[in-house]
C-alpha positions in Angstrom: -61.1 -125.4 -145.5 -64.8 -124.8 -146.5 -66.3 -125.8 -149.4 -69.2 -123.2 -149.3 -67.6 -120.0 -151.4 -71.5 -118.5 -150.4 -71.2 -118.1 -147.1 -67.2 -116.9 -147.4 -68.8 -114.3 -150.0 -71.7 -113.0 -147.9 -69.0 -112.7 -144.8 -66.5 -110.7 -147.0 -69.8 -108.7 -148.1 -71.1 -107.4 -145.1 -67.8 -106.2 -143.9 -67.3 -104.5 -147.2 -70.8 -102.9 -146.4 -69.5 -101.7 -143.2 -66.5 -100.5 -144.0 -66.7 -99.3 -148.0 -67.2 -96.0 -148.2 -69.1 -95.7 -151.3 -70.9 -98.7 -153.8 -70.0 -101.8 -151.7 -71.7 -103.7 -154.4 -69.8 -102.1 -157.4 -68.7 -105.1 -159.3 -66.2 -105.1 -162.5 -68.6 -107.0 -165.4 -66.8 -108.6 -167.8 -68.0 -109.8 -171.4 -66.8 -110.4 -174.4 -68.6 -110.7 -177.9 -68.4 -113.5 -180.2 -65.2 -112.4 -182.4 -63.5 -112.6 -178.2 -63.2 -108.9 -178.3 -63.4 -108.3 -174.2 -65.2 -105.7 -172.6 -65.3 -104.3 -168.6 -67.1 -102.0 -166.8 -68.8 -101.1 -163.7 -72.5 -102.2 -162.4 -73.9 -103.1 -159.1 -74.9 -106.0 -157.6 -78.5 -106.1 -156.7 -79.3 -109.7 -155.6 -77.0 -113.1 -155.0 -78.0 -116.3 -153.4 -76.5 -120.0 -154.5 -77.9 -119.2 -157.6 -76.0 -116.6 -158.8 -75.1 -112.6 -158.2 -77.9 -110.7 -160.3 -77.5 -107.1 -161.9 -79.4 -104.8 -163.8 -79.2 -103.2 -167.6 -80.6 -102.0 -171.0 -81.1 -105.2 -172.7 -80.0 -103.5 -176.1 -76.5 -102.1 -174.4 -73.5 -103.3 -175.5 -73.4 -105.3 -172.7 -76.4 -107.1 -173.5 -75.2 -107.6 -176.9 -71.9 -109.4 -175.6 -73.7 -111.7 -173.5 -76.5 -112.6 -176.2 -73.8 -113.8 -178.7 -71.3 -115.3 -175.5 -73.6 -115.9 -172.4 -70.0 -115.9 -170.2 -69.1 -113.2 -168.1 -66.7 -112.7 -165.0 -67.1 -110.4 -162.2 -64.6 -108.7 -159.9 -65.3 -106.9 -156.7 -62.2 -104.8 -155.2 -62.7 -103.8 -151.7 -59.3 -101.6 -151.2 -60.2 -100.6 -147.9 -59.9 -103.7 -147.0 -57.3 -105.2 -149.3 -59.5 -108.0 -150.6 -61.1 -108.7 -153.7 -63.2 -111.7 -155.4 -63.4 -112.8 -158.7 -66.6 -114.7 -160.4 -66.5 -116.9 -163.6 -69.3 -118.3 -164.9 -72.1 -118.7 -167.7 -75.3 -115.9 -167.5 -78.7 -116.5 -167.5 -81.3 -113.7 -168.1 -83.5 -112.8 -164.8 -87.0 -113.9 -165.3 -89.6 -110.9 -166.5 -91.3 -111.3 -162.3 -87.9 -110.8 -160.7 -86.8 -107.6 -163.4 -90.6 -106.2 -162.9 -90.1 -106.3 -158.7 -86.5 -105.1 -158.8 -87.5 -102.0 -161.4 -90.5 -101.1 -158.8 -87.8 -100.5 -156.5 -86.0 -98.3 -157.4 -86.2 -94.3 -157.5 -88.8 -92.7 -159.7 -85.9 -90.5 -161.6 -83.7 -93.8 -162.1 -86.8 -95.6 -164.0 -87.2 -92.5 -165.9 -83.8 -92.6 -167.3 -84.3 -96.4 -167.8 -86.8 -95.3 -170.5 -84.8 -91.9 -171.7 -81.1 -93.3 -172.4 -80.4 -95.6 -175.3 -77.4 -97.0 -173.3 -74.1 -97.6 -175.0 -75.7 -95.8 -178.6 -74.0 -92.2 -179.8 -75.2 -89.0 -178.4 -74.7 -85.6 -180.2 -75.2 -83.2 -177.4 -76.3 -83.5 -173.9 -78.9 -81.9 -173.8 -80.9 -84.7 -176.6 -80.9 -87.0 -173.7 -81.8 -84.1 -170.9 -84.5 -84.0 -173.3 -85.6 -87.4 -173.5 -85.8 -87.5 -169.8 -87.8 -84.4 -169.7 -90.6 -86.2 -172.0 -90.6 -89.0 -169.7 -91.3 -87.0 -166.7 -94.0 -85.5 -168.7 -95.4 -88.9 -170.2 -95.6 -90.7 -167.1 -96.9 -88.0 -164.9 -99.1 -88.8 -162.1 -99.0 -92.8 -163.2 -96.4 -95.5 -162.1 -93.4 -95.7 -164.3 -93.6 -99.6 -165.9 -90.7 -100.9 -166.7 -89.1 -101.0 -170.6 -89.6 -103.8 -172.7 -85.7 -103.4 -173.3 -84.9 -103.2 -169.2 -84.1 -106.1 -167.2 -81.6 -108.5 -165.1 -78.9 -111.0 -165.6 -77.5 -113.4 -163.4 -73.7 -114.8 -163.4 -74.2 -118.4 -162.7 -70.9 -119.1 -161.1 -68.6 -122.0 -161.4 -65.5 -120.5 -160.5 -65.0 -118.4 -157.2 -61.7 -116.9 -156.3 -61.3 -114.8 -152.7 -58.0 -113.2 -152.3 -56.3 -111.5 -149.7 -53.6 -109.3 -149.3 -50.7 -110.6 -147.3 -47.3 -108.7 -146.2 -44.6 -108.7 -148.9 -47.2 -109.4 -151.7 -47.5 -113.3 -150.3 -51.3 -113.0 -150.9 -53.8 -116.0 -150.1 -55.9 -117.1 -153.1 -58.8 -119.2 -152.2 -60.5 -121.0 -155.2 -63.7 -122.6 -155.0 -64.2 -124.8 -158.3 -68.2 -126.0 -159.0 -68.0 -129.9 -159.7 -70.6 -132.3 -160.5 -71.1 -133.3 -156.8 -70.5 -129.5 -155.7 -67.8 -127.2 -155.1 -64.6 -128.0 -153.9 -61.7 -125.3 -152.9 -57.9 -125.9 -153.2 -55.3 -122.8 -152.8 -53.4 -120.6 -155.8 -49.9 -119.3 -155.4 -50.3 -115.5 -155.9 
């Protein structure tokens, strides 16, 4: 057995980028806020290393508000195509201003407009209030870079539990489980 759950996840990744039709790096995100009251959704991954798999939000979203009052989060991918799926446990660390700043500069002019129009996870009366807000954007930062919001950035899921499972014939799945210990991780097998 290995004992690097990295390398196992980067493998699993790339073929889930060659085969996944759409959103290989959609991710179940996992929170829950300090009463325990759980929360999931869907985000994308946008960076992972040994240090941790990094995503992106509005840092007043509900999401952010979980994870200021219970900085613990788990993440799921589900690759159905190819009947795998990994689960991440661990404590989350904000990205630093440098990293959220070069990942926001990336991305597509209309997607760091709505960064600035949506007040994420708040009520919205109509439709057409946040068309609106979006509208004003387009005309405030016409013909300049868009910056990124004061209220926009990363988090990363510092993980210290790793799970890989596999589908097997007559639901006699493998479950891998990589376990971060003082000296480093160690893996051992779960009975599905």
């Amino acid at each position: 057995m290995s004992t690097d759950p990295f390398g196992l996840f980067d493998a699993w990744f790339a073929e889930a980028q060659e085969s996944e039709p759409n959103d290989p790096n959609a991710m179940a995100l996992a929170t829950a806020d300090a009463s325990g009251r759980p929360a999931a959704r869907m985000v994308l991954l946008k960076g992972h290393s040994p240090d941790g798999f990094v995503f992106y939000t509005n840092r007043e979203s509900r999401k952010a508000h979980d994870l200021k009052e219970n900085m613990q989060a788990a993440l799921l991918f589900h690759w159905k195509s190819l009947r795998r799926q990994i689960r991440i446990e661990g404590v989350v660390e904000r990205v630093s201003d440098a990293e959220s700043d070069a990942y926001f500069a990336s991305r597509g002019r209309d997607s760091q407009l709505g960064a600035w129009a949506s007040e994420q996870s708040r009520p919205l009366a109509a439709r057409s209030i946040f068309e609106g807000r979006f509208e004003a954007m387009q005309f405030r930062f016409e013909g300049s870079d868009v910056p990124r919001p004061p209220h926009w950035g990363g988090y990363r899921v510092v993980p210290d539990r790793i799970e890989f499972w596999q589908d097997r014939a007559h639901r006699l799945h493998e479950r891998r489980l990589f376990t971060r210990e003082e000296a480093g991780w160690t893996e051992g097998l779960l009975y599905p």
